[in-house]
N, C-alpha and C positions, 0 to 999 in steps of 0.2 A: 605240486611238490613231487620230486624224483621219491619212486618208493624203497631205494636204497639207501636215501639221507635220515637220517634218524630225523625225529620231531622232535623240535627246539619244546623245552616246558618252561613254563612259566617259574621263576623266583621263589622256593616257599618266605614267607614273612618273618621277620626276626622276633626269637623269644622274648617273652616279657622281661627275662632278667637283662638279655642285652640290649630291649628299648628300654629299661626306665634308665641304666647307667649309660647312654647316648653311644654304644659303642660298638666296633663291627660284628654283626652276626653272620656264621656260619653254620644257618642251619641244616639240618640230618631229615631226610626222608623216614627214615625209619629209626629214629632212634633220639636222643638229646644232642643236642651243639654242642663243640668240643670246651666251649668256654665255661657251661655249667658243670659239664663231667669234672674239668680243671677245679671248680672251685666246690663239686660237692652240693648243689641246691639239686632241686627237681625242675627241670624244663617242660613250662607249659608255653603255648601260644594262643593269646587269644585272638578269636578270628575279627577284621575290621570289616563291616560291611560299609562300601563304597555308595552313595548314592548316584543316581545321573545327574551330570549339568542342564539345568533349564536354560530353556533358550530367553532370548532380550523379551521376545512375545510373551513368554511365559511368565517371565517375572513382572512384565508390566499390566498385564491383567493379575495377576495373584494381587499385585499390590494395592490396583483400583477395588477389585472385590472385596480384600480385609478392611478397605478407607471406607468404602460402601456400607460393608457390615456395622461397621464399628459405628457410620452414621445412621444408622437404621435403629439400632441399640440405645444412642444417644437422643434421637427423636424421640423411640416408644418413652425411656425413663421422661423425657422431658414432657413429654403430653400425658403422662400419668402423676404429674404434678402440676398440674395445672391452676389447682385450686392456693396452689402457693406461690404462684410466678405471675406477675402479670401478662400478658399479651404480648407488651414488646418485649421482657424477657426471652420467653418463650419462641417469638419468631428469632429473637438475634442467637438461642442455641441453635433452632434450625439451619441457619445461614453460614452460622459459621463451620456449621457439620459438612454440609455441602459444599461451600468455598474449599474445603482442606481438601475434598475428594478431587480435585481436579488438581491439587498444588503440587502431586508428582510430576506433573509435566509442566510446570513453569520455571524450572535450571536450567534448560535448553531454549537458545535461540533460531533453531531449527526448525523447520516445518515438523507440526507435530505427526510422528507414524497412526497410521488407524489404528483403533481402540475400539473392543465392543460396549455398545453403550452402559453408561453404571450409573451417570448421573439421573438421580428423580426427579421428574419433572414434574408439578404439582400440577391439577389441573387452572389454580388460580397463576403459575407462572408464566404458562403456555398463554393464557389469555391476556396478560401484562405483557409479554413480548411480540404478542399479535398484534395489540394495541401501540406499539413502538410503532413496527412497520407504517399503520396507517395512520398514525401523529393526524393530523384534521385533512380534511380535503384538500385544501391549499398548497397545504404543505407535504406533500408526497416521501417519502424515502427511493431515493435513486435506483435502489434496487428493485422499486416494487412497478415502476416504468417501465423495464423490459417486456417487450408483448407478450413473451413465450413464457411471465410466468401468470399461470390462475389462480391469483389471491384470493377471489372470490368464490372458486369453486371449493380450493381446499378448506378455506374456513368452512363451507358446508359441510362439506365429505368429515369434519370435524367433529359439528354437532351432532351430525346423525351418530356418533360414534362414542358419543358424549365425553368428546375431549381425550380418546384415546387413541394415541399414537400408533398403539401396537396395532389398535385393528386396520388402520389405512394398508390400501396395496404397498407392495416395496418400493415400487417406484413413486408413489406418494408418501411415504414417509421420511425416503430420504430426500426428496424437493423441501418439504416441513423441516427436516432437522438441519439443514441447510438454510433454509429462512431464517430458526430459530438463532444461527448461529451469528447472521447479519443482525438481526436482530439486537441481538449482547451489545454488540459490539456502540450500541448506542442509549440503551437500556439503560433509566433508573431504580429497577427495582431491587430490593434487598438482597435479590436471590444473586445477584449479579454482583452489586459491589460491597455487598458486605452492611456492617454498622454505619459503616460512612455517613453524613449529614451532610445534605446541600443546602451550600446558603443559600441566602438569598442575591448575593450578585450572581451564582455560579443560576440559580436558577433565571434571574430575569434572560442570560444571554441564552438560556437554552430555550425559553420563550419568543426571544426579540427576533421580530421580523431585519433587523440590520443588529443581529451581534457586535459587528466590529466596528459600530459608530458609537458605544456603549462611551460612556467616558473614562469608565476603569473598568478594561478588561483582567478579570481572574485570571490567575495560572489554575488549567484547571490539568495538569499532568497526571496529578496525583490518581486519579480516577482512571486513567488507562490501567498503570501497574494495579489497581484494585480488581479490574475486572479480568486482565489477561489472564487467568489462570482457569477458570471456567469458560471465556473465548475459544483457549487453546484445548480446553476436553471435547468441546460441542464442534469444534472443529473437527478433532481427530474420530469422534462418533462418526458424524459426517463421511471422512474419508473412508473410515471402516465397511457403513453400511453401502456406499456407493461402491465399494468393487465388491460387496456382497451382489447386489442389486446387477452390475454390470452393466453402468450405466453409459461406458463410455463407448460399448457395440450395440448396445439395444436400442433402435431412433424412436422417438417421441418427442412431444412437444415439453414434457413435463423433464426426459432426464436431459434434452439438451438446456432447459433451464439450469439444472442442479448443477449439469457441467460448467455451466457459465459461471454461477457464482462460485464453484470453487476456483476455478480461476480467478475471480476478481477478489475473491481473500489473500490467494496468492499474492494478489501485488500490491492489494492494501495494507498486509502485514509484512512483507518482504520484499517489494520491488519487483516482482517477477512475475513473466507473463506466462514464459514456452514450458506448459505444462501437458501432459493427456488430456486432459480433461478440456483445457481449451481448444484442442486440437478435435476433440473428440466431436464439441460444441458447434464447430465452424461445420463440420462435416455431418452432423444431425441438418443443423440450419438448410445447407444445400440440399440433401435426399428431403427432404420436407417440404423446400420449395420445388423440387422438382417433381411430385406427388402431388402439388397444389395444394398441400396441406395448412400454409401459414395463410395467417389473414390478410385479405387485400382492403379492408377498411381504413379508408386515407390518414386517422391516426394513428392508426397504428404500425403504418407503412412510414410513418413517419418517426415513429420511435423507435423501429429498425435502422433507417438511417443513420439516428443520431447515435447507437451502440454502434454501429458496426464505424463510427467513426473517431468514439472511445478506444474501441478494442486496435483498433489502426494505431491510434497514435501512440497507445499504451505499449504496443511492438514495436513501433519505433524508436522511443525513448528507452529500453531497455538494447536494443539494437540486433532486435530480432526481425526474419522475416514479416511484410505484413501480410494477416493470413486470407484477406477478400482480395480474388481477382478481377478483373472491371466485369465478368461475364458472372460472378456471384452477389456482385453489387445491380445489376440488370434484372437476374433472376431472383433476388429475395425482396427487393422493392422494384417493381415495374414498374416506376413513374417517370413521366418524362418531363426532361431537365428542360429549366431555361436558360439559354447559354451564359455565361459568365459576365460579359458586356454587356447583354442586356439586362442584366439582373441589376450592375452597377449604376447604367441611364436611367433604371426606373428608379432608385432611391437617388438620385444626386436631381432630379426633375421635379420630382412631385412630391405631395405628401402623399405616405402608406396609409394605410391602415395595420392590424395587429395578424389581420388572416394574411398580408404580403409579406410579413414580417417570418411571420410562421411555417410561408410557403418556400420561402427563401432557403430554409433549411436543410433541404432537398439539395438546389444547387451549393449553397456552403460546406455540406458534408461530403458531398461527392469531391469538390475542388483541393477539400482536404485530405480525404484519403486517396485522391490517383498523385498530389504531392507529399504524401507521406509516402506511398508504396515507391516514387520514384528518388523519394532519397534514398530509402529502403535499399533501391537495386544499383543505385548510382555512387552512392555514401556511406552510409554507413552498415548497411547488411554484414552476414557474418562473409559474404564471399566479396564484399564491395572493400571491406576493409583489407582482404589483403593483396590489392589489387592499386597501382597508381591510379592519381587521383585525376579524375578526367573532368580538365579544366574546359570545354565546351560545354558539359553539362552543368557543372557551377554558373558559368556566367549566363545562361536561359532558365536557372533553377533562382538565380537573383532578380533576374528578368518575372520570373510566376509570382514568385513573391512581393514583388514591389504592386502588381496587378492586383493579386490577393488583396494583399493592404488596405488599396483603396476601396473595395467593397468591404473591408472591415470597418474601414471609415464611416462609410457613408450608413451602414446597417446602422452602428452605433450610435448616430446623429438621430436616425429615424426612431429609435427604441429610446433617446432620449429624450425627444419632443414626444412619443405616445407617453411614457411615464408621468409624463406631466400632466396630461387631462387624466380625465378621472373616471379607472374603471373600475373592476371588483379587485377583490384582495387576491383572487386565483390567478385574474389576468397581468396583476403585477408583478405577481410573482414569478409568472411563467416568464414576461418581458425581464425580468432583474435576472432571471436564471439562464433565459436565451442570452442575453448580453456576456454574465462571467463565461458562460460555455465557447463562446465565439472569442473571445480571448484567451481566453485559456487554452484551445486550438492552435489559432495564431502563434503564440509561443511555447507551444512541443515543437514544433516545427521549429522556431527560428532556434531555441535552447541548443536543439540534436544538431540541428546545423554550423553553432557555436562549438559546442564540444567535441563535434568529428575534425572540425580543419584545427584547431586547440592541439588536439593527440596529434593530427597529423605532421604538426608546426614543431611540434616536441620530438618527433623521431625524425623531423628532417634536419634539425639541429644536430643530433647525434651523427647521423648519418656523412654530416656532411664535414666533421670532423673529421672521421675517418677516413671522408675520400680526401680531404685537404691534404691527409698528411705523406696518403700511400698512390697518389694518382696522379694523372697530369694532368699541368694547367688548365688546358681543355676543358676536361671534365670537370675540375674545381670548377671553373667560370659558369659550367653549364649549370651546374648542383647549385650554386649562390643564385642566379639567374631565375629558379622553380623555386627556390626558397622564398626569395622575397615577394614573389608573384604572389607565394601561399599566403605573405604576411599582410599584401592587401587585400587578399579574400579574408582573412582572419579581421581585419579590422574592421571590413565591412560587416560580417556579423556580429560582432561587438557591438559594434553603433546600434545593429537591430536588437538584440538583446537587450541592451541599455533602455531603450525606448521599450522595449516590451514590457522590461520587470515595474514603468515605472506605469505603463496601461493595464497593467494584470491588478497591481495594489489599489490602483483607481476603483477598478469595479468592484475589487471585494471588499470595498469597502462595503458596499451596495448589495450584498450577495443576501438574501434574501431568510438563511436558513443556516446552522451550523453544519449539519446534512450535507449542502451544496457544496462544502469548501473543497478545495486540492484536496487530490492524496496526501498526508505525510514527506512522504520521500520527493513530492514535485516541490511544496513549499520547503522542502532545507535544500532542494536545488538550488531553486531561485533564489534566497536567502545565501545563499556560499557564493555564489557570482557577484554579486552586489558587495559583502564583505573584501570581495580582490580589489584593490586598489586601480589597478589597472585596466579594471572594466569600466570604470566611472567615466565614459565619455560619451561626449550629444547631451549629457543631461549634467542638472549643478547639484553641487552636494548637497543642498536642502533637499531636492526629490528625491535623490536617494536615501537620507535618513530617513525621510518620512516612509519610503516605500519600505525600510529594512525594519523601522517599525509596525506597519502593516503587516508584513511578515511574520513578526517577531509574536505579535497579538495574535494572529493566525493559527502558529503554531501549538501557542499555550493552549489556544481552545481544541486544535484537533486531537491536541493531547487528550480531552476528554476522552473519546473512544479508541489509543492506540498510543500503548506505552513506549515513552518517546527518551532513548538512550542514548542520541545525538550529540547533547549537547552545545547545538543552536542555538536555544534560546540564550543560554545563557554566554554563548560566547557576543553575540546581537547585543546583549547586555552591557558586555565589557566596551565593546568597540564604543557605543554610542557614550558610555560614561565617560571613556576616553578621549572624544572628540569632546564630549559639552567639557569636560574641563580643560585641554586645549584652547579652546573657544573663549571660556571666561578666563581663562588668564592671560589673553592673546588682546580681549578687549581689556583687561586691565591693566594692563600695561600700554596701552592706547591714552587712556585715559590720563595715566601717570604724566605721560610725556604731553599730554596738551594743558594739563596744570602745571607740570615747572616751566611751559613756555608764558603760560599768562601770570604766572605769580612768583615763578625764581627759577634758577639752572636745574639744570637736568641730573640729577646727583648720581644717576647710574653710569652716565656719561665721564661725569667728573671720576666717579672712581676705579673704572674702567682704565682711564688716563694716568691713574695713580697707582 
């Protein structure tokens, strides 16, 4: 400020008597405002002390800490009356004290922001969500498959510590409260859903080796929206403590786990992959592998392939880069492939066994992630889409896929004659899981394939109005010419689509686990393509109701762990109402007309005439 401008001062505050009459003050530095002198009072002012505005962080920890408090309070009264409450009393105060503590952040559908942790974790709940993970041998939880994570170590690193969180290193504790978090997400305990009561259908299907062969599947929705609101605190904990931790610069074997799964909540809760932490994950994986850090134990070399062929097709169908390049696929699993053909002669020749079946994986996961990465760069990527679409590589990318195919054929034929003899309950299961995974592969691929030439088809319609109206004949002829071109590459993916939704419903029927099913967001894919009228071709309307009910049952059970605002279900509901009664009054009126021809005239006809 120039030192000859006088200093601007601040406003003094309007006297009392001109605030409480709502009307303008001019007040006096040194003396009363001319509106009190006018009327003869005494002018005082009282001073306002202004507080500061808190920031969003601020208030949303103030307000987990008061939720906290208030349940800490409501615990102690509750367990100092114990003598007067029964048990289950007593635990449904606690539950519900806790439930509230996370239900600030269930108004947003938004990734939940990090949060310092407030939720109490008992040491009996820790051990009820540890016990989720590892559900019995057989039966595995999907997340607990990944190599890079140490289930078994941390459970120790636990007990020594006698179930206490706080004392693990940071980067073990946030790998745990990131378990804890997958965990929830499939958790029966009270801590989780509340008073809730599982019947007994909801329970047999979370039992049943084939949930979806059950003959009345539950809507089991209700239970997603019960638990999202402690998901979404143990999540945002999660988030909190891992950029405490800095887990997405520090390489280990432990944070590049924790980065993985927060990614894969990402896209179990919201459809989305291209996060840091997945970025971060890929990028651990490699400096690990190239340190020689990761295991080279053939199974486990093998359940690297089978993520790194998730995580592929998961960027795919979202239509993001994919993040392995063939030389991080080389360097995180060393093993060497058997070519594609001959992988196809040796199941269309012989009988397998379960270890061919298994080894096969290898080549299946690789053939599907260098054709995902190359629709990736060819289709639909973020720089493929805005790019013409280059019709050399659709017709060799329908060419791979027709290839494909057939060794998805012939796998499937062999895991359907092994399921038939008789092995352990692990090894069928692995065989029922190997099979949905290998279709359910097959169609990310043909789906993304479906819905890129679909948009494409759509803006070439627009487009080509435009040039009709402002161009020459020429080029209208040439722009209808790629159009229709598009519309046979459009119909051929249709057909594959058709044929996939109704091989994916097939297996899962068969699917071994509720655990094992789609993501959410994959099954109301494939449920919304089936509902277009239009896509119903190659196949007759009974496989597709049946497959849109397959779906439909699908969906209500994955509602169990993930609250489901779609809509789906119940629109799946209407159509199929809609069609059986269609149906029955299509046969009965079938019926009408072949009794007035054996027993009198046709009276609809006759009054039709009249």
């Amino acid at each position: 400020m120039s030192p000859n401008r006088p200093s601007q001062r601040k406003k003094p505050p309007a006297c009392d008597y001109c605030k409480a009459r709502r009307v303008l003050c001019h007040p006096q530095l040194n003396g009363p405002c001319p509106r009190c002198v006018e009327k003869g009072v005494e002018c005082t002012t009282t001073p306002v002390v202004r507080r500061r505005r808190r920031t969003k962080g601020e208030l949303v920890h103030s307000a987990a800490k008061a939720t906290t408090s208030s349940s800490k309070n409501c615990n102690d009264q509750a367990t100092a009356s114990t003598s007067k409450q029964s048990d289950e009393e007593l635990s449904t105060v606690i539950v519900v004290q806790q439930w509230a503590s996370a239900m600030f952040l269930s108004n947003t559908l938004d990734e939940p922001s990090p949060v310092p942790p407030t939720l109490q974790l008992s040491v009996e709940v820790i051990k009820a969500l540890r016990q989720t993970l590892r559900n019995t041998p057989h039966n595995p939880h999907p997340v607990t498959t990944n190599p890079m994570i140490p289930l078994s170590q941390l459970e120790m690193k636990l007990r020594l510590h006698a179930w206490d969180m706080h004392s693990l290193s940071y980067q073990d504790r946030v790998l745990t409260h990131c378990l804890l978090t997958c965990s929830a997400l499939c958790s029966t305990d009270p801590f989780i859903l509340g008073t809730i009561e599982i019947g007994p259908e909801e329970s047999q299907i979370l039992d049943s080796v084939s949930p979806l062969k059950s003959s009345v599947v539950p809507d089991m929705r209700h239970f997603g929206f019960r638990r999202e609101p402690v998901v979404r605190q143990l999540w945002a904990e999660s988030l909190w403590l891992a950029n405490q931790a800095c887990i997405a610069t520090n390489t280990s074997i432990e944070n590049a786990a924790s980065c993985w799964i927060l990614g894969y909540l990402r896209y179990v809760m919201f459809g989305k992959t291209s996060s840091a932490f997945s970025a971060a994950c890929v990028h651990h994986m490699r400096t690990l592998a190239e340190d020689g850090k990761l295991s080279r134990d053939a199974g486990e070399m093998l359940k690297f392939r089978g993520h790194m062929m998730i995580d592929s097709l998961l960027a795919l169908m979202t239509g993001k880069t994919v993040p392995f390049t063939t030389n991080d696929e080389l360097l995180i699993v060393p093993h060497k492939l058997e070519p594609l053909e001959q992988l196809i002669s040796t199941f269309l020749t012989r009988n397998c066994t379960t270890s061919d079946v298994f080894s096969s994986v290898h080549t299946f996961s690789h053939t599907v992630v260098r054709l995902a990465r190359e629709t990736a760069e060819n289709l639909s990527g973020p720089y493929a889409r805005s790019q013409p679409l280059d019709e050399c590589f659709l017709i060799k990318h329908f060419a791979s896929l027709d290839v494909f195919h057939s060794l998805l054929s012939a796998a499937l034929q062999q895991i359907s004659h092994l399921i038939q003899s008789r092995f352990t309950q692990e090894t069928t299961y692995h065989l029922h899981a190997c099979a949905h995974g290998f279709v359910v592969a097959w169609g990310s691929l043909v789906i993304t394939l479906f819905e890129r030439l679909r948009d494409r088809s759509m803006y070439n319609t627009t487009d080509n109005t435009r040039v009709g109206s402002g161009f020459s004949s020429d080029i209208s002829v040439a722009a209808e010419m790629k159009s229709s071109r598009l519309l046979v590459h459009l119909l051929h993916a249709r057909k594959l689509a058709s044929r996939t939704a109704i091989e994916i419903s097939e297996t899962m029927r068969d699917i071994p686990s509720i655990v094992r099913l789609m993501p959410h967001g994959d099954l109301t894919k494939w449920a919304r393509f089936l509902l277009e009228e239009e896509n119903i071709v190659d196949i007759s309307r009974a496989q597709s109701l049946q497959a849109l009910e397959c779906f439909r049952d699908a969906l209500k059970v994955v509602g169990f762990s993930h609250a489901d605002r779609t809509g789906v279900v119940d629109t799946i509901n209407e159509y199929l109402t809609a069609y059986l009664v269609d149906d029955m009054f299509t046969q009965l009126g079938h019926s009408i007309q072949d009794s007035g021809r054996i027993h009198g005239p046709d009276w609809f006809e006759i009054g039709a005439s009249m």
